[in-house]
C-alpha positions as CSV (number, residue, x, y, z in Angstrom):
1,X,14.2,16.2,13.4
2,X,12.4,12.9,13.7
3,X,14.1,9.8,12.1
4,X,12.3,7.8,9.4
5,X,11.8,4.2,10.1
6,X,14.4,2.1,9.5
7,X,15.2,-0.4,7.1
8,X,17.3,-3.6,6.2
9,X,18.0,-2.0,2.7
10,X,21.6,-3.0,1.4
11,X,23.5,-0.1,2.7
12,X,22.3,-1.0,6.4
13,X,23.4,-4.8,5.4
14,X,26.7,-3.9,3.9
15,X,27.6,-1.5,7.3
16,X,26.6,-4.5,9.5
17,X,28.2,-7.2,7.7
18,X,31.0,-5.0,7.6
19,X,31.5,-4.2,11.0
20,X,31.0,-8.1,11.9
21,X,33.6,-9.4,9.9
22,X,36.3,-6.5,11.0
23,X,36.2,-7.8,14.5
24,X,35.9,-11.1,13.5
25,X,38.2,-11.4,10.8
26,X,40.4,-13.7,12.0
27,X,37.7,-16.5,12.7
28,X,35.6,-16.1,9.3
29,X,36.7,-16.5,5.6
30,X,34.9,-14.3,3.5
31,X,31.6,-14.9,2.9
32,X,29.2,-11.9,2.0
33,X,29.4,-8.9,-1.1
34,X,27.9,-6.1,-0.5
35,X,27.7,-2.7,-3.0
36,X,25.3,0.0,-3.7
37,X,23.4,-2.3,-6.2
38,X,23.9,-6.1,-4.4
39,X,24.3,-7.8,-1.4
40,X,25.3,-11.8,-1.7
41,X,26.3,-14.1,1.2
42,X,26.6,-18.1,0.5
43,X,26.3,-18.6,4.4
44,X,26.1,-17.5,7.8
45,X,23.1,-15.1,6.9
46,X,22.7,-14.2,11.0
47,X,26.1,-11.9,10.4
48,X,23.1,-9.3,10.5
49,X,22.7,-9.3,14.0
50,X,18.8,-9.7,13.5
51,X,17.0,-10.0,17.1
52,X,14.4,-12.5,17.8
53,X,11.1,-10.9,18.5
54,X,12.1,-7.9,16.6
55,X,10.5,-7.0,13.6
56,X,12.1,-5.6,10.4
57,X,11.2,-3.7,7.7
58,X,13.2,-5.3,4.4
59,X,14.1,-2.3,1.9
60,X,14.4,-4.1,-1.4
61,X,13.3,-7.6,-2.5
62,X,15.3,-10.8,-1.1
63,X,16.0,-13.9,-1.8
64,X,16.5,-16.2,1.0
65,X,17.7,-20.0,0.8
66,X,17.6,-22.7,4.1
67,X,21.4,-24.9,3.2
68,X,20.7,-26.5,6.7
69,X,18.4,-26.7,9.9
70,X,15.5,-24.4,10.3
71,X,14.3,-20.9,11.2
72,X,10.5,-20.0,12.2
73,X,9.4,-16.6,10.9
74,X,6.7,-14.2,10.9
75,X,6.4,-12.0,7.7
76,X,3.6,-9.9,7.1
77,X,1.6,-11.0,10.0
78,X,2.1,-15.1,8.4
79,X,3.9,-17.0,10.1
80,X,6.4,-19.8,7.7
81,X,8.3,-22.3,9.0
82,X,11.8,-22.9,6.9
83,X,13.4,-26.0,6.4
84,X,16.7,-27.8,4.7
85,X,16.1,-26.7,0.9
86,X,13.1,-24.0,1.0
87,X,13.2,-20.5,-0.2
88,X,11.4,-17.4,0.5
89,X,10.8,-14.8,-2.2
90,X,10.4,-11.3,0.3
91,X,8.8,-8.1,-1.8
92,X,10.1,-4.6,-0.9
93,X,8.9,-3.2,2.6
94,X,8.1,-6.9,3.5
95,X,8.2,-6.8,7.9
96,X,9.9,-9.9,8.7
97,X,10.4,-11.3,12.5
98,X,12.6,-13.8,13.5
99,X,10.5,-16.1,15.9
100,X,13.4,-18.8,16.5
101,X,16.2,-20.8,15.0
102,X,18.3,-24.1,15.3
103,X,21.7,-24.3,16.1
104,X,22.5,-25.7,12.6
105,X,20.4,-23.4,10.6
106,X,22.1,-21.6,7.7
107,X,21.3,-19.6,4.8
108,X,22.3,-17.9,1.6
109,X,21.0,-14.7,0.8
110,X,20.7,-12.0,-2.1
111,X,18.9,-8.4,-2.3
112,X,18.0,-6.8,-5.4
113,X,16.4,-3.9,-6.5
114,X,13.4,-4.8,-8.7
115,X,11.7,-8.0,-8.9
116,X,11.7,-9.9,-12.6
117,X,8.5,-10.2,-14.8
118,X,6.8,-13.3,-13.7
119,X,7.3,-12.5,-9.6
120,X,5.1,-12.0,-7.7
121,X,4.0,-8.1,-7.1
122,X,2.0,-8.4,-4.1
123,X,3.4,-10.9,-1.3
124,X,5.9,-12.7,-0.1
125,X,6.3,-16.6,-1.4
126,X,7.9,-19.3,0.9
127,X,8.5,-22.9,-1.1
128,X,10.3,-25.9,-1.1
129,X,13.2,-26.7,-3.6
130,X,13.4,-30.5,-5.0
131,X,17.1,-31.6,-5.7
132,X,17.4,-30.4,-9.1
133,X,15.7,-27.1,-8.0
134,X,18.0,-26.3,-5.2
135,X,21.1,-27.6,-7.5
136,X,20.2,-24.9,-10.3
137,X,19.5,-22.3,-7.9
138,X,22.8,-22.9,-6.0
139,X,24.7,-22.4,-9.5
140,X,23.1,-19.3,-10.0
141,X,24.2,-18.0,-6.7
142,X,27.7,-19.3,-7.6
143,X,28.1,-17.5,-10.7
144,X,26.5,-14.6,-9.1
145,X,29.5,-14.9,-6.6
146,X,31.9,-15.2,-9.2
147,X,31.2,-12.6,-10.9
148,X,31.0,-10.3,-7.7
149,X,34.3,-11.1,-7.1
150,X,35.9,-10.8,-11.1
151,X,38.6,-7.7,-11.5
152,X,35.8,-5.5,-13.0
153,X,32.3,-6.0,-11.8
154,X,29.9,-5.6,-14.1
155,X,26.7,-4.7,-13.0
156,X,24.0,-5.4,-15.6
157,X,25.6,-9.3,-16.0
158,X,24.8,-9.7,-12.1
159,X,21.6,-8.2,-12.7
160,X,21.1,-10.6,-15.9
161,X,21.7,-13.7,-13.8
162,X,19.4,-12.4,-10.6
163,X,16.4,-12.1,-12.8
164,X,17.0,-15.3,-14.7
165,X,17.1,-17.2,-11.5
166,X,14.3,-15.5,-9.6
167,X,12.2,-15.8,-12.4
168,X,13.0,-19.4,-11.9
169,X,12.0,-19.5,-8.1
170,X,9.2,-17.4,-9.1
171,X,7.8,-20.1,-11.9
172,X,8.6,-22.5,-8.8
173,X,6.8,-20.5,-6.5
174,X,3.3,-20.3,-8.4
175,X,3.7,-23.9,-9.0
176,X,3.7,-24.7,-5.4
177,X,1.2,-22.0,-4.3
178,X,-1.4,-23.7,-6.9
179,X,-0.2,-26.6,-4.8
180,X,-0.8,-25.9,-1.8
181,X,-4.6,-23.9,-2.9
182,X,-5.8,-27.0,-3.9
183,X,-5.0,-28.6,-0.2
184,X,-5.6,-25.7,1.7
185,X,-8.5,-25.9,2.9
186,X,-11.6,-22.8,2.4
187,X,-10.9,-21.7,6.2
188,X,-7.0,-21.2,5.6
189,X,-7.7,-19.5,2.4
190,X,-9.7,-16.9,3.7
191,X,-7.5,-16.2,6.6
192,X,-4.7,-15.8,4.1
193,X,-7.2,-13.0,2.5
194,X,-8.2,-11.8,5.8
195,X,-4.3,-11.1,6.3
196,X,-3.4,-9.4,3.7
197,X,-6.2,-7.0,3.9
198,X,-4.7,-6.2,7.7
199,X,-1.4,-5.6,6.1
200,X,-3.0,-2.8,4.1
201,X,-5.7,-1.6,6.5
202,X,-5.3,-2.8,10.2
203,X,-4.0,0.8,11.3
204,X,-6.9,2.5,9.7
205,X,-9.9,-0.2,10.1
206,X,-10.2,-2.0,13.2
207,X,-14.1,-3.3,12.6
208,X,-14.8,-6.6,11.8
209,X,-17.6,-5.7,9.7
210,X,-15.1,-3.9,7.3
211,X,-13.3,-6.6,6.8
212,X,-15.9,-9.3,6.5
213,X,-17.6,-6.6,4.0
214,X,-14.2,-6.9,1.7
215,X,-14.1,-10.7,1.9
216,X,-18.2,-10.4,0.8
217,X,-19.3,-12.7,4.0
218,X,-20.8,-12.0,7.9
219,X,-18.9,-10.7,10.2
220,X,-20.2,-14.1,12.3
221,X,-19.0,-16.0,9.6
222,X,-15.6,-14.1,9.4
223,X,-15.5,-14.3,13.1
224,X,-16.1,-17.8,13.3
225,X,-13.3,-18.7,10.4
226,X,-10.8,-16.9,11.8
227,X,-10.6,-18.2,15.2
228,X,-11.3,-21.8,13.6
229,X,-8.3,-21.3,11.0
230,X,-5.6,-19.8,13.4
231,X,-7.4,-19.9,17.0
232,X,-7.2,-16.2,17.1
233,X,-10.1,-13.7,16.9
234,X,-10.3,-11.0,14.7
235,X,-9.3,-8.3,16.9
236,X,-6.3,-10.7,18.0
237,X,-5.3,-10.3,14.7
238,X,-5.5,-6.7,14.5
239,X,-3.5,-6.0,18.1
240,X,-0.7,-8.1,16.5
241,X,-0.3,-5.8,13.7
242,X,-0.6,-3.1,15.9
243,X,2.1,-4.0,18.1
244,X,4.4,-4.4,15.4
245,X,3.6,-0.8,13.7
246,X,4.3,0.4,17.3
247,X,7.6,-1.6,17.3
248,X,8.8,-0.1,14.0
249,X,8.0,3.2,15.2
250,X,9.9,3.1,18.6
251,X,12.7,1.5,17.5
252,X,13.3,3.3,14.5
253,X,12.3,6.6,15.1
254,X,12.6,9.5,17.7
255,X,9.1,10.2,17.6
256,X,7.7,11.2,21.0
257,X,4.9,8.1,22.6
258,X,2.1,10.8,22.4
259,X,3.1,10.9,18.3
260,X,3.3,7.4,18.8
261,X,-0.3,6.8,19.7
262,X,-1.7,9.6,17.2
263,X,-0.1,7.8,14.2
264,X,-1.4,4.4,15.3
265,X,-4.6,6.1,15.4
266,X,-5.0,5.2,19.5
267,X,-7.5,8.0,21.7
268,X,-4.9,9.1,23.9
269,X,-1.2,8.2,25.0
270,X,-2.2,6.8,28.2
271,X,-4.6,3.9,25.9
272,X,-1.4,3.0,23.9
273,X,0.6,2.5,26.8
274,X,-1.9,0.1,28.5
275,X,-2.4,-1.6,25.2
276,X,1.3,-2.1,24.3
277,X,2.1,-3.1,28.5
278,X,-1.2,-5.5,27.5
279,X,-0.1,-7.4,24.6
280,X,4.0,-7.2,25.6
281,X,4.5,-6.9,29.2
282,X,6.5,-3.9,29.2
283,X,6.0,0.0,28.4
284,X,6.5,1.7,25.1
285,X,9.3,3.7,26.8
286,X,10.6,0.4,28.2
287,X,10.8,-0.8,24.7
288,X,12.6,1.5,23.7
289,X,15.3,2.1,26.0
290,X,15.9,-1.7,26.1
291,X,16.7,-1.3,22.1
């Protein structure tokens, strides 16, 4: 039977974090919760073993906070860079890739099931927390802890406090987005559009002129805007998502390369393998075997 593709959902994070902390025991206080219904860590987020150059599929919503250094990412095809006292707001089935990281960089962390009212449905939000921002979020993850840790857990008081903060961060969020509109400039705008249509379409469409049809321009003009914004084409664009579909798939599942290829919509077997070997410099099968 074929596995399903894989996913950091809390009962993947709570076995890993586990397993870290057994055989490291002696040279970590405690720093991570994990149940059927929360996971919480105040530091030392990379516990998860996450790979750079690897991409993963997030199960439920996250929260993620920078307490020092940096980390460069690649969500959804975007790449953010995170520094000292940002966030990032991550929506179920969000594909996050870690692209590098400082030797001082350190995060907290929360899942949770269900984003609150005022998030955001449809994408991922990355944002920077002024002092007073980052102080009342940081109390909120305190009590969260707290609470975690009380004789009897109850549930729906965590649950309270994760929606009161991340409606917060969300009100945060949209404040900063509308900040960062009015910079951005037309070209960056549209490639943001151009993006998330390839996050919904890119394994199905592969024209240009779909996309420019969507976005209500040229295909020239699309053409021309993309490489301008991100000095990648439009096809570039498209064998990046294509690569990391493939990824997902032959990490996480035991689906044969010809099934592979058929669900990436590729002609033949032989195509996807010159294609992956193309944009990676090694086979599918050597992908694989090396995971």
């Amino acid at each position: 039977m074929n596995k399903i593709i894989g996913k950091l959902d809390l009962e993947l994070i709570r076995d890993r974090s586990m397993g870290t902390f057994k055989q490291m025991k002696d040279k970590h206080p405690e720093t991570f919760y994990a149940d059927e219904n929360i996971f919480i860590t105040l530091h030392d987020f990379r516990v998860q073993g996450m790979e750079y150059g690897q991409p993963y599929q997030v199960g439920e919503g996250r929260l993620m906070m920078v307490r020092e250094g940096w980390v460069r990412v690649v969500v959804n095809l975007e790449e953010f860079l995170l520094k000292r006292h940002s966030a990032m707001l991550l929506t179920p089935d969000s594909i996050i890739e870690i692209q590098q990281w400082d030797q001082d960089f350190d995060m907290q962390a929360f899942s949770f099931k269900d984003l609150p009212l005022y998030a955001e449905s449809n994408q991922q939000a990355c944002f920077m927390l002024n002092d007073d921002d980052w102080e009342l979020a940081n109390q909120y993850f305190q009590l969260i802890w707290h609470c975690v840790h009380r004789p009897v857990v109850l549930t729906d008081v965590i649950q309270q406090l994760q929606t009161a903060l991340l409606t917060e961060l969300s009100h945060i969020a949209r404040r900063e987005s509308g900040n960062r509109q009015t910079k951005a400039s037309r070209h960056e705008q549209l490639l943001h559009r151009f993006l998330k249509l390839v996050n919904v379409h890119g394994l199905n469409q592969r024209k240009i002129a779909f996309y420019a049809d969507r976005l209500c321009i040229t295909p020239n003009h699309l053409g021309a805007v993309i490489r301008q914004a991100s000095g990648l084409t439009v096809v570039q664009w498209l064998n990046r998502y294509a690569v990391q579909q493939a990824k997902l798939l032959l990490r996480y599942t035991d689906l044969p390369i010809w099934e592979v290829a058929e669900r990436l919509n590729f002609a033949n077997p032989s195509f996807f393998t010159r294609f992956f070997h193309k944009e990676t410099g090694i086979t599918p099968s050597e992908f694989r075997n090396k995971n």
